[in-house]
N, C-alpha and C positions, 0 to 999 in steps of 0.2 A: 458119601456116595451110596453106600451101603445102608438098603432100609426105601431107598427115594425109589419113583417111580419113572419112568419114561413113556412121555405120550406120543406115539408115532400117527402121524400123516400121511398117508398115503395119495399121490397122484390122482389117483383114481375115486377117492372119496372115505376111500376106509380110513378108520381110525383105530387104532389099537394104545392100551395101556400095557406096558409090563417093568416086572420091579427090577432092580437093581440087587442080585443075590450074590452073596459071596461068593458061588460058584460064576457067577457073571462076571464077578470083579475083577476073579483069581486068570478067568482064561482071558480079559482085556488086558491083564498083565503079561502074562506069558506073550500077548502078542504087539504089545508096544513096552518092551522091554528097556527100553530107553526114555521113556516119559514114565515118571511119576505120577501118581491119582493127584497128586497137589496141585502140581505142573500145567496138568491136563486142565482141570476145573480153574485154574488162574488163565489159561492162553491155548483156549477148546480151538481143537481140529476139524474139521466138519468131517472126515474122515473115520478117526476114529470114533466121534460120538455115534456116526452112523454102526459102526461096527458094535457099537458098545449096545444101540435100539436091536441090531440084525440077532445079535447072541441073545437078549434079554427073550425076544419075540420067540426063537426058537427052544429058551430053553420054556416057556410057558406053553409050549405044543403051539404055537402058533405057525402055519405055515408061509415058509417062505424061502424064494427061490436062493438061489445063489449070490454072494455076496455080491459080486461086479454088478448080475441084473438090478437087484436091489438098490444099489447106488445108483439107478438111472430110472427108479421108481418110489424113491421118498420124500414128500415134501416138504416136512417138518418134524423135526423133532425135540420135543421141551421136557426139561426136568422138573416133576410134581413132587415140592417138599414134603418130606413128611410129616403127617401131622403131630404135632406136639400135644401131650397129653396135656389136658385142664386138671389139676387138683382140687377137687373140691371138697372143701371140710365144713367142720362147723364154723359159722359166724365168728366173729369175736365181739 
């Protein structure tokens, strides 16, 4: 989870990206302290994934209202892999 990005959708037509930071992780823990990161990405809550877009968005200075409003102004939210580095060397 850590490293990826979140692409949020907004109702309204905005779209925002923001990443997934350890400090993002750490307080999605502290608040679903009963689901694991494994847990979670095996059997996703629409809940807390929201919660997990609402903290990324804020901790990126992005502005946004209160959680509850929030939840009744998101339309989508997707996880952007991260990209994996190409190794490029000499030929063989």
């Amino acid at each position: 989870m850590i490293g990826m990005t979140l692409k949020i959708e907004m109702l309204n037509g905005e779209t925002h990206e923001a990443p997934v930071t350890y400090g993002v992780a750490s307080r999605w823990e502290d608040q679903h302290p009963q689901t694991s990161v494994s847990k979670f990405l095996e059997d996703m809550k629409f809940k807390q994934l929201a919660w997990l877009a609402w903290d990324a968005m804020r901790t990126k200075k992005i502005v946004v209202k209160l959680f509850p409003v929030f939840l009744d102004e998101v339309g989508d939210i997707t996880f952007i892999p991260k990209a994996e580095e190409k190794s490029e060397g000499p030929p063989i």
